[in-house]
Structure formats: C-alpha cells, structure tokens
C-alpha positions as a Python dict, from the first residue, in 0.01 Angstrom:
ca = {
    (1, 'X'): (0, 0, 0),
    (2, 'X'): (-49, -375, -100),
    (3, 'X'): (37, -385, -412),
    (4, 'X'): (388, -200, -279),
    (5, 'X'): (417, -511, -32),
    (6, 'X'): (671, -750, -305),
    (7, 'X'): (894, -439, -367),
    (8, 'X'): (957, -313, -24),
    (9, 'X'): (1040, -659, 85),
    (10, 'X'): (1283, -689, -170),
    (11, 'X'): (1436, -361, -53),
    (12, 'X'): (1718, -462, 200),
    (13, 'X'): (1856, -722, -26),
    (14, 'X'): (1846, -467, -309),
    (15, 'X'): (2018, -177, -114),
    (16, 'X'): (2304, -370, -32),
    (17, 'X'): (2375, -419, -359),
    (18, 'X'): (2364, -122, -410),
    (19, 'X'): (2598, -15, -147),
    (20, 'X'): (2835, -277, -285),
    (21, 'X'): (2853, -468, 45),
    (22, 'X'): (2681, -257, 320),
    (23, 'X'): (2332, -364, 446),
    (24, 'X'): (2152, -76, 549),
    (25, 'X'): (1826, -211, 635),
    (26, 'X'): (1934, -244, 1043),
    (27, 'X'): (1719, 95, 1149),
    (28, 'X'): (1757, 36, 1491),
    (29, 'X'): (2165, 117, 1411),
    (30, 'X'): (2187, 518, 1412),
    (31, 'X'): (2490, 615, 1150),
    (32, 'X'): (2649, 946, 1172),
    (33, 'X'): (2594, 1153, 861),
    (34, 'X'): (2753, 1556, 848),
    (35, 'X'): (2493, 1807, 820),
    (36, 'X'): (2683, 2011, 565),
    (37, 'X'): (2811, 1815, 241),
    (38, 'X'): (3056, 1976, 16),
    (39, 'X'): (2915, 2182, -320),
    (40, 'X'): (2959, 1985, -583),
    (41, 'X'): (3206, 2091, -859),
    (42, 'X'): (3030, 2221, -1135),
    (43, 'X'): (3091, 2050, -1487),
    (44, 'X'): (2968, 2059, -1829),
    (45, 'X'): (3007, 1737, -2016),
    (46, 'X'): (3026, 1836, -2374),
    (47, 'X'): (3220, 1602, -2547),
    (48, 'X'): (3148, 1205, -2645),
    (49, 'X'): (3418, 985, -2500),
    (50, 'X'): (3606, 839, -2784),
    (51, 'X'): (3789, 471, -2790),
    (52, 'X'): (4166, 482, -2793),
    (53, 'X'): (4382, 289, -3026),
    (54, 'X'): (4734, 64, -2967),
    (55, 'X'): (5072, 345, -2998),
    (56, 'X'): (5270, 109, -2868),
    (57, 'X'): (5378, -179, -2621),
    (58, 'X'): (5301, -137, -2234),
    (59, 'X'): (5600, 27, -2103),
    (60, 'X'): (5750, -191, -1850),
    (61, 'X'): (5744, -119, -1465),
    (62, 'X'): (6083, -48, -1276),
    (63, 'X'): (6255, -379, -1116),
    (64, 'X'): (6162, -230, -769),
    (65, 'X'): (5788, -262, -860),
    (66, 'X'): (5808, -561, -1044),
    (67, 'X'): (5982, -703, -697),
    (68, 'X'): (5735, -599, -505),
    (69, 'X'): (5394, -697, -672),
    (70, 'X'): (5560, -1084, -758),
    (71, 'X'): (5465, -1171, -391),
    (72, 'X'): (5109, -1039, -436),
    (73, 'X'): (5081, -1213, -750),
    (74, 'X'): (5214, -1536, -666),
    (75, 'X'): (4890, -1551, -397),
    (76, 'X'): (4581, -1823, -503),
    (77, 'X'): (4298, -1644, -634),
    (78, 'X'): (3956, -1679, -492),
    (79, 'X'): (3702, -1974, -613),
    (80, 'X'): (3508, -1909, -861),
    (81, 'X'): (3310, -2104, -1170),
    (82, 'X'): (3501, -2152, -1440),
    (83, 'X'): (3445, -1934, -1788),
    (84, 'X'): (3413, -2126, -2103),
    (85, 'X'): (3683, -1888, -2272),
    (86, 'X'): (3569, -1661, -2627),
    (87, 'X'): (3572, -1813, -2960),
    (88, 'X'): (3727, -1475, -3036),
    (89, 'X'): (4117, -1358, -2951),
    (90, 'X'): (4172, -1056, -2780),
    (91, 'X'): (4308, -712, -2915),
    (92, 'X'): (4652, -618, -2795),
    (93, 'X'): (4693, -393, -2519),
    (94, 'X'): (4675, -32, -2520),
    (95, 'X'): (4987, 168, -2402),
    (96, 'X'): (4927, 359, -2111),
    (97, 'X'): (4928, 726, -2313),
    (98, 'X'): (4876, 954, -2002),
    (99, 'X'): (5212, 1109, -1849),
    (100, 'X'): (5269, 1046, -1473),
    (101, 'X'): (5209, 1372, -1204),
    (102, 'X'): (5491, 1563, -1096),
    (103, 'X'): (5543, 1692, -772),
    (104, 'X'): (5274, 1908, -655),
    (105, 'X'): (4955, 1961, -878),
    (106, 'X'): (4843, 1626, -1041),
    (107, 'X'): (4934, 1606, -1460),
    (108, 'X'): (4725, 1482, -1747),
    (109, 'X'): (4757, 1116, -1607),
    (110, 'X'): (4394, 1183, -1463),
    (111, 'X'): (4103, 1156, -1696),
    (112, 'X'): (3873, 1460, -1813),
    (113, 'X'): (3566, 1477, -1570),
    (114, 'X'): (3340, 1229, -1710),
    (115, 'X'): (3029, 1078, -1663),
    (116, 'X'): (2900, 704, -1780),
    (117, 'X'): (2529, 587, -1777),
    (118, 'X'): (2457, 227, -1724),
    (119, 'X'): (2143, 65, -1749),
    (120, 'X'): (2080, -193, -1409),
    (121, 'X'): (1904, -485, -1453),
    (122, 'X'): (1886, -794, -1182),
    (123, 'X'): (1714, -1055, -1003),
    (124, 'X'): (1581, -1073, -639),
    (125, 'X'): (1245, -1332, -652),
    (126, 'X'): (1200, -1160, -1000),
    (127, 'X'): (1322, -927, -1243),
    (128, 'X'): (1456, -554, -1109),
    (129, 'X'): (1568, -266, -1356),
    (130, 'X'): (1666, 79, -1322),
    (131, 'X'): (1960, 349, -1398),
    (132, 'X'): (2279, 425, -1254),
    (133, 'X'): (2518, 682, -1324),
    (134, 'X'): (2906, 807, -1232),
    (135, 'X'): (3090, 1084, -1251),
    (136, 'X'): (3429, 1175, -1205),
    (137, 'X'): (3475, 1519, -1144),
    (138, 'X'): (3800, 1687, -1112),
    (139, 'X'): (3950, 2094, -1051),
    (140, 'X'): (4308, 2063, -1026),
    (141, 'X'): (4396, 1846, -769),
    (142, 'X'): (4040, 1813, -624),
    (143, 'X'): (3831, 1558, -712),
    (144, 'X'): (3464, 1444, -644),
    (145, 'X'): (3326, 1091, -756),
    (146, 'X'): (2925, 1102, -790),
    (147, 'X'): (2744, 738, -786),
    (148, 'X'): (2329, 811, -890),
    (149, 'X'): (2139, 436, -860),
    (150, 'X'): (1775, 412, -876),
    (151, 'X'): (1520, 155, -906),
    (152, 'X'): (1250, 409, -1028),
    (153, 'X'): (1028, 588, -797),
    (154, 'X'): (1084, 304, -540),
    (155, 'X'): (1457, 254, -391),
    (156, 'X'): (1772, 528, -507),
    (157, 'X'): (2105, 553, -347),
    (158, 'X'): (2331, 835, -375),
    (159, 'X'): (2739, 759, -308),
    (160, 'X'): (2972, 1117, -300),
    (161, 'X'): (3365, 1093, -197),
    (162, 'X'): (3514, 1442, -220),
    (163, 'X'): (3923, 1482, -160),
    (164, 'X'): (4229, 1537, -297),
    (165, 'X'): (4505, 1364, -547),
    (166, 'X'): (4793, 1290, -440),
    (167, 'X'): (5145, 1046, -474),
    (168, 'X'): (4919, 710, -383),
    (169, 'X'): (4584, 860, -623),
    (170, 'X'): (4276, 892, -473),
    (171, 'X'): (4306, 1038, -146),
    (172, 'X'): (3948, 1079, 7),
    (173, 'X'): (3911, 1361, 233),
    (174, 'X'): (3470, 1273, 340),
    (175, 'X'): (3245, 996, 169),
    (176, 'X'): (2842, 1034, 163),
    (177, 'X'): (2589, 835, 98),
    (178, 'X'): (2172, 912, 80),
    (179, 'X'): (1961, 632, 47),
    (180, 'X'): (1569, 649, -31),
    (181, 'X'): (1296, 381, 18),
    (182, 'X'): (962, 515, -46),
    (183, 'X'): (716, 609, 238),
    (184, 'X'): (1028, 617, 449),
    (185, 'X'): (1265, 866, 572),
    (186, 'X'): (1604, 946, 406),
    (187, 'X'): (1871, 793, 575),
    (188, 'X'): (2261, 939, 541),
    (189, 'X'): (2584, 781, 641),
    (190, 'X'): (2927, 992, 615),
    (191, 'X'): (3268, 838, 688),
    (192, 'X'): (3565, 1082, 724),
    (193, 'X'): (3896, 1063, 645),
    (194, 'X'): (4190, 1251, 880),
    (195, 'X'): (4531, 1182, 702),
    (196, 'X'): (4630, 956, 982),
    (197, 'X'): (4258, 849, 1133),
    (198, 'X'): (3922, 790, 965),
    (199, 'X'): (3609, 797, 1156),
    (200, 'X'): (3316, 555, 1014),
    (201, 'X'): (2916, 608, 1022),
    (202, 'X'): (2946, 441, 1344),
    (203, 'X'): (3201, 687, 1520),
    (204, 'X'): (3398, 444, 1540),
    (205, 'X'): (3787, 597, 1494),
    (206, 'X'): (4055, 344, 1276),
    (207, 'X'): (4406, 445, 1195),
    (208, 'X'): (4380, 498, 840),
    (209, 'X'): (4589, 271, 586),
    (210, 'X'): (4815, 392, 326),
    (211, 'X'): (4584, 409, -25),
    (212, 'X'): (4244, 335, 149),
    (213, 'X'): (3941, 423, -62),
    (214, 'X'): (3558, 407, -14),
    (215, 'X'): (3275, 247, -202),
    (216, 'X'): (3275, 573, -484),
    (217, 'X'): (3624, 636, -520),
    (218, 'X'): (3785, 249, -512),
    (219, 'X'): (3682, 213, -922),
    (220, 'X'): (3866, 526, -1030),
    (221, 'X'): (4168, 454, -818),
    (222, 'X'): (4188, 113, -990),
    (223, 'X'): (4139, 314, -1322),
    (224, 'X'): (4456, 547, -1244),
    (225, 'X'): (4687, 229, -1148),
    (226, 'X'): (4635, 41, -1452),
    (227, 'X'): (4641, 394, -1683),
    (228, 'X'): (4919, 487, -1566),
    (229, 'X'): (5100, 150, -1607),
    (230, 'X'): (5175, 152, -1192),
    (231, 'X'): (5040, -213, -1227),
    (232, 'X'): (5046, -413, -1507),
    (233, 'X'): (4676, -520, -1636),
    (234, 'X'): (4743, -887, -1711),
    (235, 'X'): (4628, -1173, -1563),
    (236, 'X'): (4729, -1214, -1211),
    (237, 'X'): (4788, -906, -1113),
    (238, 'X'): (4638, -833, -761),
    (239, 'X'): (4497, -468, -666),
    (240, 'X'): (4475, -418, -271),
    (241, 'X'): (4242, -164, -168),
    (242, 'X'): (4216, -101, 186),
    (243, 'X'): (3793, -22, 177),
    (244, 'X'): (3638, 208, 418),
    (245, 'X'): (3282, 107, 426),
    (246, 'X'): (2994, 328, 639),
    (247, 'X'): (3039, 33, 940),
    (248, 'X'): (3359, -139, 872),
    (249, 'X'): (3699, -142, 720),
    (250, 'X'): (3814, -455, 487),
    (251, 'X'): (4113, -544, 359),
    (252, 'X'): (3960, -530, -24),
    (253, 'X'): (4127, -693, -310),
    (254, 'X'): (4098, -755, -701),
    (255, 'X'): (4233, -1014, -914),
    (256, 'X'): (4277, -962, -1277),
    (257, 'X'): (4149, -1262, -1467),
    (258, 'X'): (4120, -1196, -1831),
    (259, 'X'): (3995, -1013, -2108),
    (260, 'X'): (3586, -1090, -2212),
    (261, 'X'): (3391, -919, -2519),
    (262, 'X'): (3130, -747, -2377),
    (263, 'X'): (2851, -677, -2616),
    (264, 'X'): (2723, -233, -2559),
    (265, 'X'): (2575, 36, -2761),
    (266, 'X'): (2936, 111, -2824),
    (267, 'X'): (2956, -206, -3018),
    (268, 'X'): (3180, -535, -2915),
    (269, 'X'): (3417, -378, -2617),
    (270, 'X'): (3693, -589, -2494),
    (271, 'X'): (3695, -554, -2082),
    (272, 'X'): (3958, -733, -1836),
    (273, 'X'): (3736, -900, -1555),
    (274, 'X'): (3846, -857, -1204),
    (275, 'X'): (3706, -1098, -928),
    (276, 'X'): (3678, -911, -575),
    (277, 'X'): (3780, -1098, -226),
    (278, 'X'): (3790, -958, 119),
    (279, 'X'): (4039, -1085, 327),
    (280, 'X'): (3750, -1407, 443),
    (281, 'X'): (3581, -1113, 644),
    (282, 'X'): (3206, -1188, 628),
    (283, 'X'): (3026, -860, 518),
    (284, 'X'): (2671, -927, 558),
    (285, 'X'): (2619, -1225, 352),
    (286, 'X'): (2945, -1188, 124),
    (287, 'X'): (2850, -971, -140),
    (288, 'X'): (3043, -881, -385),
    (289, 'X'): (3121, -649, -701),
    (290, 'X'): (3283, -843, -1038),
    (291, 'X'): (3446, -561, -1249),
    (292, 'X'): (3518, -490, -1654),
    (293, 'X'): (3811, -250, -1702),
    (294, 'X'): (3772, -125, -2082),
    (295, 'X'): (4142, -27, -2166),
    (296, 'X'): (4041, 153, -2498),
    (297, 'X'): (3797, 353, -2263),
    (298, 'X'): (4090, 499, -2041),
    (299, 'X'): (4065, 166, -1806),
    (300, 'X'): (3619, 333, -1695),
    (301, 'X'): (3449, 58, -1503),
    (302, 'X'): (3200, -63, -1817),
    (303, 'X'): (2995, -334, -1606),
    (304, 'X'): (2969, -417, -1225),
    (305, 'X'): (2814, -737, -1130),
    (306, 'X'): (2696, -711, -796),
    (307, 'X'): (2590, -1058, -635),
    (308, 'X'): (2495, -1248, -300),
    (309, 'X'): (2425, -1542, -486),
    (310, 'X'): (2348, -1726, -838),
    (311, 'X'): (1964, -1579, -768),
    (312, 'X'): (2008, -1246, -623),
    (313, 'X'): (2227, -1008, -844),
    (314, 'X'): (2237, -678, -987),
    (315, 'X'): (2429, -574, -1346),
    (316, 'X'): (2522, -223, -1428),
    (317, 'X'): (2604, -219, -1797),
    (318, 'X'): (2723, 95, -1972),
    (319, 'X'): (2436, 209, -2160),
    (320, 'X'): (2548, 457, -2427),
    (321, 'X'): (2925, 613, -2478),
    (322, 'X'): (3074, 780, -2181),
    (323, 'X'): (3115, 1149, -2225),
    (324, 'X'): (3368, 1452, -2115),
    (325, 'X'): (3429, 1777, -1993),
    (326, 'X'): (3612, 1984, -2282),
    (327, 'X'): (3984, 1973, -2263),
    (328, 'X'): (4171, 2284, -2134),
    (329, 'X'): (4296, 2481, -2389),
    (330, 'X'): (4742, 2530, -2373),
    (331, 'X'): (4834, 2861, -2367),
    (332, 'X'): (4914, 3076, -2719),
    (333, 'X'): (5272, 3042, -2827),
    (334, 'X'): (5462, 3389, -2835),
}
C-alpha cells in the first residue's frame, strides 16, 4: 500500500481534470447515477480518417446571423499569456463541404462514427501519462459520444451522453459518467435531460437552456457549428455552450484565437485554439479545457489542455490518425 501512497494523493486533482471541471473526490456528497444505462450503438471502425483539402472559400453566413453573433464577438476575451506567434503562415481555410439537415432525419452534415486516440501526458508534483479515447457514434438521428481516460491500472474515467440530433445539434437526452480509483469503489453520476427540465447528479431540477450540452457531447457540438459554417471559425468568434455538469450548470463559453501548428503522428496539423471561460463562476478551483479544432480533420478536437494551474495540467494529444465507420452505400440507379 505505501508505495501507492504518492499516486492516490494525486488522485482528486487528477480526476477533475479529467472530468473537465468537476471534482469528484467529496465522498461524503451522494450523486444520483441510473441503474440502467443505454446499450451502446454498435460500430465497426474500418476506415483511416483522411485530411481534407481547400474546394473553395467559406461560404458566408446570412445577414441575420452575422447580426446576431457581432454582439457576442465584440465581448473582451478572457486573460491569458500571450503566444509568441509561428514563424510559419497558416493554410487557408477549408470550405465547410458537408450539406446542412433538412427537416426531420439529420443529412450528411454529421461526421461518420469515429473514434480518435490520444496519448495523455501531465504534471501534478511529477510526471502523469496514460490514454484517452472518443467516439462519436451515430444511427440516424441518434447519437452516443464515448470519452475512455485512464491513468493505467490506477485512476480511469468513463464519460457517455446518449440523445438525439436535432435543429440546435446535439441534443442530449442522459449523460454518464464511471470513475475508478483503485482499492475503492466505483462511483457513477448521471444527469438527465427532459426537453424543458434537466435533473443533475444532485437531484437538483434546472429549466434546461436552449443548446445545453454536457462534458462528452460539448466538443462535437462545437465540431458541427464550425462544419457546417453556422459560425464562422476565425478569430473572435465566441461559442456559448450552456454546460450541464454532474453538480452544476455554467454558462460555458469559447473564444476562437488563432490557428497553431501542432506537431502529431499525422505530421504538422494546423489547429484553431479556443480559450474556455465560464461566466466568473468558480468551479472548484477554475479549471479549465484549451481546445485545437483541426479543420482538415472535419473540425475533431486534436488536443485538450486541461489545467488548474502552470504546475498541474493534463494534455490529450491525438496519437495516431482518427478512423471511421464505412460510408453507407446510395442506392443502385434503375
């Protein structure tokens, strides 16, 4: 057991990080987790994702969406150190190539299921490593987003939302999360979501806000707005994302800053970095999730920076090529 002692103290630092803002070391706080979780939708992942090229110039967004995002934009974003900018210049922006969704079932706006590995690596009074995973999972208008983070045989965390798509995106329908700490118990959270209520781990009942998300689907939901050109990706542009979080609801919010190289087994990947802010709602010591938005990798979340501070941190960096379910075939001409 003694030789466990540095790793389990470092475990409630490290699972709020991993819970991108949520503490969970507070046992003495019962959450409410539902006995039954949904099957998951089954998938085969066949393909290797490959990089998209420029067809043309971002289309440009209707005046009435341009009018209402100049407020938003016009907003101060939050502090934060300044980056030396690249010796390097950016690629032009890829067109968003995906058609919008028609009433009814969603179209081919939504990426194939797919799945991205990352390899984690941070700091908390010493080096941590470990894996992560996501996957996006779709069957016509039903969606599941999968989250998989472990730090070996020691700490793992398991984030499900399962719902529907809809006219705002990502409508979540029941979020899950498992987390395991060796020699302890698993503990479970859910957070449901009514259409016009949600109920949190806590039982606590919230009207539910227009486009809110949890901690799984929130990165997909940003992928779908900048895909499908519903907000521009340039610098400035401000993403609101009402979060539903196992204990609280924020008033979440991403600023695009600009585009970074990011160096992967890919090769060189150009990423737009978004900085995260909350609204000046303390969660738990402020922590927060950077985010790189690859646009010739369908807009996929390529690196999270999770941080409480300059000394406790943890980086998910893709760690090979993302890969897909097959696309369905179109039906034979007659």
């Amino acid at each position: 057991m003694k030789r466990f002692a540095p790793l389990l103290l470092a475990v409630p630092v490290l699972l709020a990080h991993l819970g991108l803002g949520e503490i969970v070391y507070s046992v003495d706080q019962e959450l409410r987790a539902d006995s039954a979780t949904p099957p998951p939708i089954e998938v085969s992942f066949v393909q290797e994702m490959k990089q998209t090229k420029l067809l043309s110039a971002p289309r440009a967004l209707p005046p009435h969406r341009v009018a209402a995002l100049a407020p938003l934009q016009a907003q101060s974003a939050p502090e934060i150190a300044t980056i030396e900018p690249l010796d390097v210049t950016p690629p032009p922006e890829p067109a968003p190539v995906l058609a919008a969704a028609q009433d009814g079932e969603p179209g081919p706006e939504w990426p194939l299921s797919t799945r991205l590995d990352y390899t984690l690596t941070g700091n908390y009074r010493g080096e941590v490593t470990g894996t992560a995973s996501v996957e996006w999972r779709r069957e016509g208008a039903h969606y599941q987003v999968a989250m998989e983070l472990s730090l070996g045989a020691i700490v793992s965390r398991s984030l499900t939302s399962d719902g529907r798509l809809g006219a705002h995106g990502i409508e979540p329908q029941r979020y899950d999360e498992t987390t395991k700490v060796i020699l302890m118990a698993p503990r479970r959270a859910t957070v449901n979501f009514g259409g016009t209520e949600l109920t949190l781990a806590t039982g606590q009942t919230l009207p539910q806000p227009v486009g809110v998300q949890d901690t799984a689907s929130q990165f997909v939901q940003m992928t779908w707005l900048f895909l499908t050109g519903r907000l521009p990706m340039q610098p400035g542009t401000v993403v609101d994302l009402p979060l539903a979080l196992p204990r609280k609801l924020y008033a979440w919010r991403y600023t695009v800053k600009e585009q970074e190289l990011l160096h992967t087994p890919m090769g060189e990947l150009w990423a737009w970095h978004l900085l995260p802010s909350h609204g000046g709602a303390p969660i738990h010591g402020d922590l927060m999730a950077d985010v790189w938005l690859a646009p010739t990798l369908q807009y996929l979340p390529v690196r999270l920076l999770i941080r409480q501070d300059e000394q406790t941190y943890v980086d998910l960096m893709l760690a090979k090529p993302p890969v897909q379910a097959a696309a369905p075939q179109s039906p034979p001409s007659h």
